[in-house]
N, C-alpha and C positions, 0 to 999 in steps of 0.2 A: 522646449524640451523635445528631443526624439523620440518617435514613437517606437518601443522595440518592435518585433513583426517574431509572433511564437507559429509555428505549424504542432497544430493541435493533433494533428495522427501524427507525427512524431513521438511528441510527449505521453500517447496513447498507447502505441508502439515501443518506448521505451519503460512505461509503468507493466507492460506484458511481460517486454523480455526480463525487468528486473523479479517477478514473479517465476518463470518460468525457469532463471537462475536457481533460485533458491529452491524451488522444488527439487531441480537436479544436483545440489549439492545435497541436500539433507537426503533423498532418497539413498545418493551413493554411502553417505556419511552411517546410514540405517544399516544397510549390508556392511560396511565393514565392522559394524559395532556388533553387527549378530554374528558374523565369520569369529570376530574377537573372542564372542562370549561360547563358540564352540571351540575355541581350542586352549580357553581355563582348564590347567591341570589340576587333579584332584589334592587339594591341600586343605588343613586346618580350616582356611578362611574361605574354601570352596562356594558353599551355598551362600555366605555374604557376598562374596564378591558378583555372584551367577545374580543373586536378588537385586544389587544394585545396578548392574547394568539392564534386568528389562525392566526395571524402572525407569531408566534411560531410555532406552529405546521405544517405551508407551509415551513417555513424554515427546521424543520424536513425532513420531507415527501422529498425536495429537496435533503437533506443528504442521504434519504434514497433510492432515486433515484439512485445519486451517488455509492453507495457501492454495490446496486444491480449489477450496472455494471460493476465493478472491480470485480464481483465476476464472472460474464456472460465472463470478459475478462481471468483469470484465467483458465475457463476450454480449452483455447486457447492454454496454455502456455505447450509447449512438455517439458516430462523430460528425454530427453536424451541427454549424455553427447555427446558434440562434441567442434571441437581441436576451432573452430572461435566465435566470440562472434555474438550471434545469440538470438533470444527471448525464454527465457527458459535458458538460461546460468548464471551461477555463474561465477562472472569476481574476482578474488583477482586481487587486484593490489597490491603496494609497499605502499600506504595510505589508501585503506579502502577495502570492500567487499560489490560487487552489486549484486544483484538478478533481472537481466534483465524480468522483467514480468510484476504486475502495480504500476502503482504509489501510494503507502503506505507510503512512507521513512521511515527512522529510525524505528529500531525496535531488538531486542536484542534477539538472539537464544542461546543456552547452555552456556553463558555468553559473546558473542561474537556480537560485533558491527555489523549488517548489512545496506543495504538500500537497499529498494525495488526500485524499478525505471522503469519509460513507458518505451519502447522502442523510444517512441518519444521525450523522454527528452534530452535536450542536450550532457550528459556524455554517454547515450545511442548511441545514433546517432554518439557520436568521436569515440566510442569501436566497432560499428559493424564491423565485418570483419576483426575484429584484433585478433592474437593470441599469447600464451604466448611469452613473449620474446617482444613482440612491446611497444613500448612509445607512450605517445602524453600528448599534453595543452592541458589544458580547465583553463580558467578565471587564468592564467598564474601560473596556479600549474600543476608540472609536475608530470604526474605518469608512472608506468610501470606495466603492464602486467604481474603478475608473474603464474597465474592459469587460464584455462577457464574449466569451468567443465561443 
């Protein structure tokens, strides 16, 4: 079997820019929902409708709280390759490919399945300290270790 060959500051590089997306879509997405809600004309269903959108836009602004962080948690994430699963490690296993850094999930690099995942997530926390060659369960599927980059 061919080995594939991943460049792990790519995959690092692309979990940024896909972060760095989304903050610039919902920020812009923020302002036009606030421009929106200043140019509600005064009608019957005025203060409903002015209520529900900054409800909206708190739920935003939450969103946007969130990805700021994942992006603050990012510049944490080292890229250098080493043999244990560590934060900053690409894990192949025998069923998928993780990118031990934040929690993104799914997300698709040069046609290829990955998933971003905390360190604090449970498939995180069964891999740390493991290196190629080791097994282990999680939620009674078994995988193996074939890569730590």
């Amino acid at each position: 079997m061919e080995k594939i060959v991943f460049e792990k500051n790519d995959i690092r590089n692309y979990v940024k820019n896909v972060i760095a997306e989304k903050i610039d879509k919902l920020t812009k997405f923020i302002d036009f929902t606030l421009e929106a809600s200043r140019d509600i004309k005064k009608t019957p269903k005025y203060d409903s409708m002015r209520e529900e959108m900054q409800e909206e836009i708190y739920q935003m602004q939450r969103q946007l709280g969130a990805l700021n962080d994942l992006k603050k948690n990012m510049a944490k994430v080292l890229n250098k390759t080493t043999e244990r699963v560590q934060l900053g490690s690409l894990v192949i296993t025998n069923k998928a490919r993780f990118y031990i850094s934040v929690s993104l999930g799914e997300f698709f690099f040069e046609g290829d399945r990955f998933y971003a995942i905390s360190p604090e997530s449970p498939m995180a926390k069964k891999m740390m300290g493991m290196k190629a060659g080791d097994d282990f369960t999680l939620k009674k599927i078994h995988q193996e270790i074939v890569e730590v980059l």
